[in-house]
GUDOKE-234505 format. One record per residue: residue in three letters; x, y, z of N, C-alpha, C in turn; residue number from 1. Coordinates in steps of 0.2 Angstrom, whole numbers, plus 5000, padded with zeros to 4 digits. Example, Ala and Ser with C-alpha at 12.3 -4.5 7.8 and 13.67 -1.06 7.14 Angstrom:
BEGIN
 type  nxx  nyy  nzz caxx cayy cazz  cxx  cyy  czz seq
  ALA 5066 4972 5039 5062 4978 5039 5066 4984 5039   1
  SER 5064 4989 5035 5068 4995 5036 5064 5000 5039   2
END
This chain:
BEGIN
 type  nxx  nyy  nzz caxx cayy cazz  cxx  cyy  czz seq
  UNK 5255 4943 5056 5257 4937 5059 5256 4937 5066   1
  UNK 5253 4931 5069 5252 4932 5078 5260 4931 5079   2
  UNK 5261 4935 5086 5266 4934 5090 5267 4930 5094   3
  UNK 5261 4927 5096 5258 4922 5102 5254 4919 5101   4
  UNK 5257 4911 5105 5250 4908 5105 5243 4910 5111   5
  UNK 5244 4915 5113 5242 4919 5119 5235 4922 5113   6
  UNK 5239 4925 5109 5235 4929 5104 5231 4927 5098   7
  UNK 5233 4920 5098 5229 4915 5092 5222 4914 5096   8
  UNK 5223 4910 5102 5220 4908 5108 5213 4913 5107   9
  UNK 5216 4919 5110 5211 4926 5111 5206 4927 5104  10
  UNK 5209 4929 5099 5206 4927 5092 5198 4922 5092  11
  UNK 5201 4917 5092 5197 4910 5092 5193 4912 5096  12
  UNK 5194 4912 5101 5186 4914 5107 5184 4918 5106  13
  UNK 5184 4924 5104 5182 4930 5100 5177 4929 5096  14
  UNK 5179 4924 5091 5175 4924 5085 5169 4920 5087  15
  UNK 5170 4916 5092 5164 4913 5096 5158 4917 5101  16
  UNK 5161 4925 5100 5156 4929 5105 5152 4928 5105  17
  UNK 5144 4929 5099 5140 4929 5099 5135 4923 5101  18
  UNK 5139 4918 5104 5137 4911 5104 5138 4909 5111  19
  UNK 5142 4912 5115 5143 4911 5122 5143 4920 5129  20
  UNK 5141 4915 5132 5141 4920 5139 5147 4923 5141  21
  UNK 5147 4930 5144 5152 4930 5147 5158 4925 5152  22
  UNK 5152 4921 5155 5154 4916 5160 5157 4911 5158  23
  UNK 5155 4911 5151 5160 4905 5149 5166 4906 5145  24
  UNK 5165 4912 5143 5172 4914 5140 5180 4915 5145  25
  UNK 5178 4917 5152 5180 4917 5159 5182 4911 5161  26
  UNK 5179 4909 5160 5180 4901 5162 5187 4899 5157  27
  UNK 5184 4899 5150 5190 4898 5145 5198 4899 5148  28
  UNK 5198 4906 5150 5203 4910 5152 5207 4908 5158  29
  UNK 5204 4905 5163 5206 4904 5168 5212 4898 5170  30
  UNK 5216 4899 5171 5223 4893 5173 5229 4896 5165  31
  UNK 5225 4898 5160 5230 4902 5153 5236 4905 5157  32
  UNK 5241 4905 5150 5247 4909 5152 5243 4916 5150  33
  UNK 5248 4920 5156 5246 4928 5159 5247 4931 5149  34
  UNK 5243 4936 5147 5243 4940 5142 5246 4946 5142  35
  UNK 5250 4947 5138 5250 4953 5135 5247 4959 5138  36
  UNK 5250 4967 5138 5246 4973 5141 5240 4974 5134  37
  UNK 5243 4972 5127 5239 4974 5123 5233 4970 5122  38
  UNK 5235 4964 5123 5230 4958 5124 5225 4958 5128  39
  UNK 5228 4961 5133 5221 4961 5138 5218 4966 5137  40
  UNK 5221 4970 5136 5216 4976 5131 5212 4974 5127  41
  UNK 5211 4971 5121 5208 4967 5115 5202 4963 5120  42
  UNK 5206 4960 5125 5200 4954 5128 5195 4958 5132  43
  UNK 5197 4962 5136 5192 4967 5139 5189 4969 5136  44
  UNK 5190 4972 5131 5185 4977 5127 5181 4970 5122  45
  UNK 5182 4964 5121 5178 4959 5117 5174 4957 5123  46
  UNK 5175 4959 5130 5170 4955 5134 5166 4960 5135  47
  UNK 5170 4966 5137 5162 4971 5137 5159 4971 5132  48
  UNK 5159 4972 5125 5154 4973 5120 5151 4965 5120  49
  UNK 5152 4961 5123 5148 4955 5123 5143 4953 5127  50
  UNK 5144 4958 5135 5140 4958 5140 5135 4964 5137  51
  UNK 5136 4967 5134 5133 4973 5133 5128 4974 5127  52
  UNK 5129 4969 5122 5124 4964 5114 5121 4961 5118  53
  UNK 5113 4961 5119 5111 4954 5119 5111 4950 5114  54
  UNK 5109 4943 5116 5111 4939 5111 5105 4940 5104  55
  UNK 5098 4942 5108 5092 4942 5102 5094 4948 5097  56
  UNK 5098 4954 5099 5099 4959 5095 5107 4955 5090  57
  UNK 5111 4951 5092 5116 4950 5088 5112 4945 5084  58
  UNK 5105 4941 5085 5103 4934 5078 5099 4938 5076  59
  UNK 5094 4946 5077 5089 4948 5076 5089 4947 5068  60
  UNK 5082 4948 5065 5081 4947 5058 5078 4950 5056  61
  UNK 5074 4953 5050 5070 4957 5047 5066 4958 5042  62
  UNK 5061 4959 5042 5055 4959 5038 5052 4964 5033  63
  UNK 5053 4965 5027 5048 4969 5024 5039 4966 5024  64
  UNK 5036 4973 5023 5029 4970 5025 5028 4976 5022  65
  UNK 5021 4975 5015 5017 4980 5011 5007 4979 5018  66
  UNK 5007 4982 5019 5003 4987 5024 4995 4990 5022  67
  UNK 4992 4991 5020 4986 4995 5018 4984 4999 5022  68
  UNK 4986 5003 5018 4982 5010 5023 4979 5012 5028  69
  UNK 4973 5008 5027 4968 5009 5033 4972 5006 5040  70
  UNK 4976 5002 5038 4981 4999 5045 4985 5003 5049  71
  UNK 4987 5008 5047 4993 5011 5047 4993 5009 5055  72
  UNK 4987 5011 5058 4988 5016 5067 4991 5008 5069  73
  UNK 4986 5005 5068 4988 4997 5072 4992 4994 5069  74
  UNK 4994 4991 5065 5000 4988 5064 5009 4993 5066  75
  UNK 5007 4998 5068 5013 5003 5072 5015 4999 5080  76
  UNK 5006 5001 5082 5010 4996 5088 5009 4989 5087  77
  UNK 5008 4984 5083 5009 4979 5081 5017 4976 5080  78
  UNK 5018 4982 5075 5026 4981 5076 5031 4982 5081  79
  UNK 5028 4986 5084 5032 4989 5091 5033 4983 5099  80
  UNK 5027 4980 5097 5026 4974 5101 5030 4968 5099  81
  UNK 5027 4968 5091 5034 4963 5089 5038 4962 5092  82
  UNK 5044 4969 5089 5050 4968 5088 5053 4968 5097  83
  UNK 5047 4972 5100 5050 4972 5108 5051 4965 5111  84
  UNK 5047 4961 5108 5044 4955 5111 5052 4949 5108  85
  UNK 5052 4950 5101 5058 4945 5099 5063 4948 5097  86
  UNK 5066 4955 5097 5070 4959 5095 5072 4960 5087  87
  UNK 5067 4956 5082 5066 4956 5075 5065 4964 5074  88
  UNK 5066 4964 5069 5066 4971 5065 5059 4973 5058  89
  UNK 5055 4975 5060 5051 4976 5053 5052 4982 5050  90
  UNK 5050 4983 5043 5051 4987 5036 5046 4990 5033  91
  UNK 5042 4993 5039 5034 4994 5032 5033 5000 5029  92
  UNK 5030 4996 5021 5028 4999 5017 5021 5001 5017  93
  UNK 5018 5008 5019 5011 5008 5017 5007 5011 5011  94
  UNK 5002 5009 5010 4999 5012 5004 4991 5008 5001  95
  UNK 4989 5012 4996 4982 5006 4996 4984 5001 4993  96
  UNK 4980 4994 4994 4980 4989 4990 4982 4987 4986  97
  UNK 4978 4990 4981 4981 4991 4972 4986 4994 4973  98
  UNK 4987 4997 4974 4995 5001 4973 5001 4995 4975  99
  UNK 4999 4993 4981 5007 4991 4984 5004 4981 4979 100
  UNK 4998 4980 4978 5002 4974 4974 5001 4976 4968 101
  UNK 5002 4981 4964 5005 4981 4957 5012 4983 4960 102
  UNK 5016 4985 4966 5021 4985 4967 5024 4979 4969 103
  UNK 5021 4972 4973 5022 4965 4972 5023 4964 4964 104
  UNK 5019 4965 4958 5017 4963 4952 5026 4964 4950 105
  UNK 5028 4970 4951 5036 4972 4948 5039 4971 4952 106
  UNK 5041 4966 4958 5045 4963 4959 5049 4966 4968 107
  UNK 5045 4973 4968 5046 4976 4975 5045 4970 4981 108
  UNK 5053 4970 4985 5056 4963 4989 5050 4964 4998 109
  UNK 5044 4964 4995 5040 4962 5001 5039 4955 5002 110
  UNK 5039 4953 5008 5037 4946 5011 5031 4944 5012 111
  UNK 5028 4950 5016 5023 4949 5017 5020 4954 5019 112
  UNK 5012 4951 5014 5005 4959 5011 5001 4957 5017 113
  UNK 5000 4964 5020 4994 4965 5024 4987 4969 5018 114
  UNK 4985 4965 5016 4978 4970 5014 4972 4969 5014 115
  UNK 4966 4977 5014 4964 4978 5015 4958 4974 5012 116
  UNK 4958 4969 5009 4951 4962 5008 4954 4960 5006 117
  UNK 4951 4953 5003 4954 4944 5001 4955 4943 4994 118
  UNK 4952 4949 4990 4953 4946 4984 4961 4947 4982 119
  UNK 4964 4951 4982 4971 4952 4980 4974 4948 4983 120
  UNK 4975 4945 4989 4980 4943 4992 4976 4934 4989 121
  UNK 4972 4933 4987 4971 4927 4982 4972 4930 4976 122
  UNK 4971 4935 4972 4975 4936 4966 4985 4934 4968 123
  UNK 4986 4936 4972 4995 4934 4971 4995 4927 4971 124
  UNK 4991 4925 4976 4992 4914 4975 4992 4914 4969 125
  UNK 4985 4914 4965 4986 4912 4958 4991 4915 4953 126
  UNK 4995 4921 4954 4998 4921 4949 5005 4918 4952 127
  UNK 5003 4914 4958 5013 4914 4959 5019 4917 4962 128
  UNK 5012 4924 4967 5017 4928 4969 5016 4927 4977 129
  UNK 5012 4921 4979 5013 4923 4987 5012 4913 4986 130
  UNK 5012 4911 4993 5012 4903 4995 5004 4903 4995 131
  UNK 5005 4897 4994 4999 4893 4994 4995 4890 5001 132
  UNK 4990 4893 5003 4990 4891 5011 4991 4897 5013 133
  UNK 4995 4900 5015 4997 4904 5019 4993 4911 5019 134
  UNK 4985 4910 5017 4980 4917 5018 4976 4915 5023 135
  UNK 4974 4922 5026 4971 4920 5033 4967 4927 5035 136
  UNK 4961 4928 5037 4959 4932 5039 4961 4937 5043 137
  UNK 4964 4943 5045 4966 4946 5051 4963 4951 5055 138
  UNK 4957 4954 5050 4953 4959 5054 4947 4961 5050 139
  UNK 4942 4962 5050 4936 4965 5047 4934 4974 5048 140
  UNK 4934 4976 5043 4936 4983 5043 4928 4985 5043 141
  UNK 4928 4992 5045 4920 4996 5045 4921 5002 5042 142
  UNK 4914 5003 5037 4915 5009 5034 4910 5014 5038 143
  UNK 4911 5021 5038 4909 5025 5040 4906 5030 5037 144
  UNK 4902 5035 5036 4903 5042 5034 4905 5048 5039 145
  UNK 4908 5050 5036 4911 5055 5044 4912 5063 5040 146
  UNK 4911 5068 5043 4911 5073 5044 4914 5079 5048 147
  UNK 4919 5080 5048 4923 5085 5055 4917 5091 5057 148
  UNK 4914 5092 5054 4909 5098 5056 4903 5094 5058 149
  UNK 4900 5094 5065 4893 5093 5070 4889 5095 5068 150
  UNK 4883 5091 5068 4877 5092 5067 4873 5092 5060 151
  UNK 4876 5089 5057 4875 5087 5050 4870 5081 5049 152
  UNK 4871 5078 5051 4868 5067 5054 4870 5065 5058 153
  UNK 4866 5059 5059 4866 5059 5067 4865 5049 5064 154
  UNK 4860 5049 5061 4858 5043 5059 4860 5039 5052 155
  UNK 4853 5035 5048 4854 5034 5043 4850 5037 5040 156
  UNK 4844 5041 5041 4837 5044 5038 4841 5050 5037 157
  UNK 4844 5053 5042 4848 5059 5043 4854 5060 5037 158
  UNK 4859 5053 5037 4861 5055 5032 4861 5056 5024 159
  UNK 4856 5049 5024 4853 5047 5018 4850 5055 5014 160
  UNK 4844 5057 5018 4844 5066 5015 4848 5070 5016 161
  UNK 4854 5069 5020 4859 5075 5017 4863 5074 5012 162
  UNK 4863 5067 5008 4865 5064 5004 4864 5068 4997 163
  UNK 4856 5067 5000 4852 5067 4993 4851 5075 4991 164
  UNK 4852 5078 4997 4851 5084 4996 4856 5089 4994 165
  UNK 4862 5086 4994 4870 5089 4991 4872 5095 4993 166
  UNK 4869 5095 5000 4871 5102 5003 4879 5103 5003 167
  UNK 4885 5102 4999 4891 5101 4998 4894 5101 4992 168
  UNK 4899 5105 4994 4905 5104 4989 4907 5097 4984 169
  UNK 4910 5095 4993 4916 5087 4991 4913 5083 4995 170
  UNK 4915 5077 4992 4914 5071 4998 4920 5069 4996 171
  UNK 4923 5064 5001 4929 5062 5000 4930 5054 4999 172
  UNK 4931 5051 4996 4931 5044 4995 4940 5039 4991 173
  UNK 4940 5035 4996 4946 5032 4992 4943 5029 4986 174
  UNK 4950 5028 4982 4950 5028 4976 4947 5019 4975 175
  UNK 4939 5018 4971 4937 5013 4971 4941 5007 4967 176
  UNK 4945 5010 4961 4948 5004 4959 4955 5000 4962 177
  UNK 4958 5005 4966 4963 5003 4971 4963 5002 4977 178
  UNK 4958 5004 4981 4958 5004 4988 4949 5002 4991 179
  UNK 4950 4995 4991 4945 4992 4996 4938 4996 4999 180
  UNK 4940 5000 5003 4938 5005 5007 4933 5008 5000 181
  UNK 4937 5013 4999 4932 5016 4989 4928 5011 4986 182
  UNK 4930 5004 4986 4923 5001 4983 4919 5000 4987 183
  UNK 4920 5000 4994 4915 4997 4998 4909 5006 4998 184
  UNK 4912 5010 4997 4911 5019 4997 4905 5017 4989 185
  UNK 4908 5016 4986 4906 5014 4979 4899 5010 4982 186
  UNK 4898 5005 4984 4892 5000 4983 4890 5004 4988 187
  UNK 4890 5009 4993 4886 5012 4997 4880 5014 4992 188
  UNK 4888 5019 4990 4882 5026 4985 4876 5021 4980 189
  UNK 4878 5017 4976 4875 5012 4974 4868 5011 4977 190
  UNK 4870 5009 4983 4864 5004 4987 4858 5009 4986 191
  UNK 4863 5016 4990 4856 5023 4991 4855 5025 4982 192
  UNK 4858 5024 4975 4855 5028 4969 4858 5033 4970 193
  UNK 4865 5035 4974 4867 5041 4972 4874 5042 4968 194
  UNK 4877 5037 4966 4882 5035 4963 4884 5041 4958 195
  UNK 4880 5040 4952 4881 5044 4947 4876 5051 4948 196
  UNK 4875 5051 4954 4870 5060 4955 4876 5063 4958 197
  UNK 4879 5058 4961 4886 5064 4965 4891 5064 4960 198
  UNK 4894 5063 4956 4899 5061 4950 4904 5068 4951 199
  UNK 4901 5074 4952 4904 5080 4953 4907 5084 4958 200
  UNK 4905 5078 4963 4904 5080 4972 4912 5075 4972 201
  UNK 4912 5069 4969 4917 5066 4974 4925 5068 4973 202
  UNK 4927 5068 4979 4934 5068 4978 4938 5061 4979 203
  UNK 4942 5059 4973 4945 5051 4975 4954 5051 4976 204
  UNK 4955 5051 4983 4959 5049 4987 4964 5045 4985 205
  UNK 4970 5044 4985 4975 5039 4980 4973 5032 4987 206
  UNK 4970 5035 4993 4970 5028 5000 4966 5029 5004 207
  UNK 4964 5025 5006 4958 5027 5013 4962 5032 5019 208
  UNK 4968 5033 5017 4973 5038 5023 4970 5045 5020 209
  UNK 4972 5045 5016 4973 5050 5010 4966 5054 5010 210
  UNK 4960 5050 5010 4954 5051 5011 4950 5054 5016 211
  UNK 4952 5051 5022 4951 5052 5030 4957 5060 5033 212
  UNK 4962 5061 5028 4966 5067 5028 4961 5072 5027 213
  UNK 4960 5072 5018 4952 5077 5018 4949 5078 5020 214
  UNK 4946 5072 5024 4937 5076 5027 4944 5078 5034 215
  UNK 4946 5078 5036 4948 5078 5045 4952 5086 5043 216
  UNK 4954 5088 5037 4956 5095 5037 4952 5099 5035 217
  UNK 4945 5095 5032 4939 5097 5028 4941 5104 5022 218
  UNK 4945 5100 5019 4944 5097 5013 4941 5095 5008 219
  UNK 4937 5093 5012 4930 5087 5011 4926 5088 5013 220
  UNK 4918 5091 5013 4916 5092 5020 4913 5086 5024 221
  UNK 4914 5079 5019 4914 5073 5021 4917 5067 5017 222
  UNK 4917 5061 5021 4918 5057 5018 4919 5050 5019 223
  UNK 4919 5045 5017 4919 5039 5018 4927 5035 5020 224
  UNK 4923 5034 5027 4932 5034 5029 4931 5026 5034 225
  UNK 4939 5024 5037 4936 5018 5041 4936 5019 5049 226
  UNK 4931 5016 5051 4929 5018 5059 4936 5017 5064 227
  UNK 4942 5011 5060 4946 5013 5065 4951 5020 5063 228
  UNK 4950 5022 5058 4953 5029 5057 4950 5036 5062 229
  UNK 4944 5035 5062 4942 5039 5068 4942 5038 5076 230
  UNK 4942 5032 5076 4945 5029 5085 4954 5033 5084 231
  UNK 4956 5031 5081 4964 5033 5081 4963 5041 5082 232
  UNK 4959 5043 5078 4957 5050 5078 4958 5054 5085 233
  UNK 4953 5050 5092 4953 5053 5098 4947 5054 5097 234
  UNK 4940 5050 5096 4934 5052 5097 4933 5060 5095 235
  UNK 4933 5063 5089 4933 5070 5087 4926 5073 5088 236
  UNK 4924 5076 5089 4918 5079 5087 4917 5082 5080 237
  UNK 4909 5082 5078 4908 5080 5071 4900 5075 5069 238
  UNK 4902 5075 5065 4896 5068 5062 4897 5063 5057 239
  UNK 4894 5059 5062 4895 5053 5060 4891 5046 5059 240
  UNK 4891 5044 5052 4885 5037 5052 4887 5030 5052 241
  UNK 4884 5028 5056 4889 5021 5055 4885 5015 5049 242
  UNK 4889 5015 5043 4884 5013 5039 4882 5006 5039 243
  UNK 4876 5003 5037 4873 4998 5039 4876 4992 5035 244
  UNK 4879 4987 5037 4883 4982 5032 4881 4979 5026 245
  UNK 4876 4980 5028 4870 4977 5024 4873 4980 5016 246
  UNK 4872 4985 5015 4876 4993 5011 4881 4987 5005 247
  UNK 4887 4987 5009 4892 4987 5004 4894 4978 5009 248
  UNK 4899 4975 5004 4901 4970 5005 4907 4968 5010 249
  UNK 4905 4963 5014 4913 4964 5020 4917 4965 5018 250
  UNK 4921 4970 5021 4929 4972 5022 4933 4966 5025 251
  UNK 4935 4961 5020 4940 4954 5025 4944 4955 5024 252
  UNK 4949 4958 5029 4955 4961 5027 4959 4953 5028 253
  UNK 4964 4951 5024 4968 4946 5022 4975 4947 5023 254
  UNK 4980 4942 5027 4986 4942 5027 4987 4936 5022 255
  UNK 4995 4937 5019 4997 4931 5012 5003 4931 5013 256
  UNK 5009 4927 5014 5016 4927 5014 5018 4925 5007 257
  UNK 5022 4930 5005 5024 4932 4998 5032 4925 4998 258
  UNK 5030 4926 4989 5036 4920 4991 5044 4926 4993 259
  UNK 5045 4930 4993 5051 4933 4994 5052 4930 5003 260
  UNK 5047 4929 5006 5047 4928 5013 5048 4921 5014 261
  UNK 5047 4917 5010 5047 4909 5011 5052 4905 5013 262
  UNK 5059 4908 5016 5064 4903 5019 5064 4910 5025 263
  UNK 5060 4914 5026 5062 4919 5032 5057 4917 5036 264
  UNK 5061 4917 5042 5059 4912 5049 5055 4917 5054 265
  UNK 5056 4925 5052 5055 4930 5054 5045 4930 5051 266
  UNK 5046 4930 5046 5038 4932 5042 5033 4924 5045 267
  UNK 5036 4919 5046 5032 4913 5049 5029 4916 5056 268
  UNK 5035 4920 5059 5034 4923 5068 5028 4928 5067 269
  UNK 5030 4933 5062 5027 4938 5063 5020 4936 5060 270
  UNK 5018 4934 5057 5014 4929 5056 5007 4927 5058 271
  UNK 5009 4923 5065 5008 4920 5070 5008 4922 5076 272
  UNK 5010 4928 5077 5009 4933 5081 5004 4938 5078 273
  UNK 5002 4940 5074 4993 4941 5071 4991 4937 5072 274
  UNK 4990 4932 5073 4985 4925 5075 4983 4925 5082 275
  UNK 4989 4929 5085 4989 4927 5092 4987 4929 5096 276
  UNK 4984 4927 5103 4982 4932 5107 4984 4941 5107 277
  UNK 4989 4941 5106 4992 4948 5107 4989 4953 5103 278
  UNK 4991 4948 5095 4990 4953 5089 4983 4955 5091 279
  UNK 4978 4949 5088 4971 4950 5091 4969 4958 5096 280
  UNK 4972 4958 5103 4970 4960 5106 4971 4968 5103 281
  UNK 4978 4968 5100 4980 4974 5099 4976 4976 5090 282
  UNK 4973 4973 5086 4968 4974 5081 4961 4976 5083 283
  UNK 4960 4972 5091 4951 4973 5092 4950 4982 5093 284
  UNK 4958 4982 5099 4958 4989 5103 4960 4996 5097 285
  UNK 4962 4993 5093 4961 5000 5086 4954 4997 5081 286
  UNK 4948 4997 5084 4944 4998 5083 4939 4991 5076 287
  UNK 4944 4986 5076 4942 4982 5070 4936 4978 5071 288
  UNK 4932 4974 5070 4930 4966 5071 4935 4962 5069 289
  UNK 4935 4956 5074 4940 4951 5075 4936 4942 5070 290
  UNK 4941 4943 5066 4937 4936 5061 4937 4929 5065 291
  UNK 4934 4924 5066 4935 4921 5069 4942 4915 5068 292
  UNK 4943 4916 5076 4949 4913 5076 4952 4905 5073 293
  UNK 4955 4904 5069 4959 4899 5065 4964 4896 5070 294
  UNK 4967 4888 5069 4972 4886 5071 4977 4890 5071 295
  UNK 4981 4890 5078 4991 4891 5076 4994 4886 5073 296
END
């Protein structure tokens, strides 16, 4: 039971912190009958933790987001900027493609798929698992052949006979039925006729992460990885082909808000900040091609 109406008073304006200033709570206070030693106790300490919460940390809100692999480096500081920029909080999940939307398919509470091409995140449309509209291009990935050991290739004549000539163990490749990157590895070896001649050479990766670990611990004495895995790298020495596009099919990596995200006012933001000068900037500078830019 209050004692006072001094202490009901205090209460009431209390439960209103998060919604007003210190200055107006002061204000409230001023011409009031004098409080209590306990009371002013209570109100002191409601007004410093008040001055001391900003307000965007006390409304802050938060996102799950399923990530594809080859993103990791960039979407870190993506986040990091986010969250500094509006005080939101994100939750990411990384992993290949396939994997994180058969983890969409059973019901895993993501918002919103960053992945690595467009077909998947148009597979969720049609089955019901993301909104309609809401897919958008956000970066175009490059495939590479890369090697931690120098002097191996230099070009595409270069690599092509070391290809052919299987001076190796292992190549390393993500896994083509889940992870984008691996098909596009896939339609390489195709293009050059060496598909089913390596069949014993390859090693298949559960992710384009997973794949760029082995050749970079070699592992692998090579392997088809993404160009911005090797910018993140710190320009390594080694060898490396930058293979011709012509090869294999665009990497359009595809952003899609899931229906779990469709009343979070958070996943709109975050969004739209991939869209935005910033995000952009921050996707060109980890190494991607920029798709051309769409209305906000």
């Amino acid at each position: 039971m209050l004692s006072s109406p001094s202490e009901f008073n205090l209460i009431s304006i209390c439960s209103q912190i998060t919604v007003m200033t210190f200055r107006d709570l002061a204000q409230r206070f001023r011409g009031r009958a004098k409080l209590s030693h306990p009371c002013r106790l209570t109100w002191a300490c409601a007004a410093l933790l008040g001055t001391l919460l900003p307000l965007q940390q006390v409304v802050a809100g938060q996102l799950r987001v399923a990530v594809a692999a080859n993103f990791t480096g960039a979407s870190r500081e993506l986040a990091q900027r986010f969250e500094a920029t509006t005080g939101h909080r994100l939750k990411i999940s990384y992993g290949s493609s396939g994997k994180l939307f058969s983890q969409i398919e059973n019901g895993a509470p993501f918002e919103v798929f960053l992945a690595a091409d467009h077909l998947l995140p148009q597979k969720a449309i049609a089955e019901g698992l993301a909104i309609d509209g809401s897919r958008f291009s956000y970066a175009r990935g490059t495939l590479v052949l890369w090697s931690s050991q120098p002097g191996l290739f230099t070009d595409s004549n270069d690599a092509d006979t070391y290809l052919r000539q299987a001076d190796f163990q292992r190549i390393a490749i993500a896994n083509p039925k889940t992870a984008p990157y691996g098909l596009a590895a896939q339609q390489v070896l195709n293009h050059l006729g060496l598909w089913d001649a390596l069949q014993d050479r390859l090693v298949r990766a559960d992710s384009i992460a997973q794949a760029f670990q082995f050749t970079a611990t070699a592992n692998a004495r090579l392997g088809f990885v993404a160009q911005s895995q090797i910018q993140a790298w710190g320009a390594p020495s080694g060898s490396l082909w930058q293979i011709p596009e012509s090869y294999y099919r665009a990497i359009d990596q595809q952003a899609v808000l899931l229906n779990r995200g469709q009343h979070n006012p958070v996943a709109q933001q975050f969004l739209q900040f991939l869209k935005g000068p910033q995000g952009r900037a921050i996707i060109s500078a980890h190494g991607y091609r920029l798709p051309i830019q769409e209305p906000l």
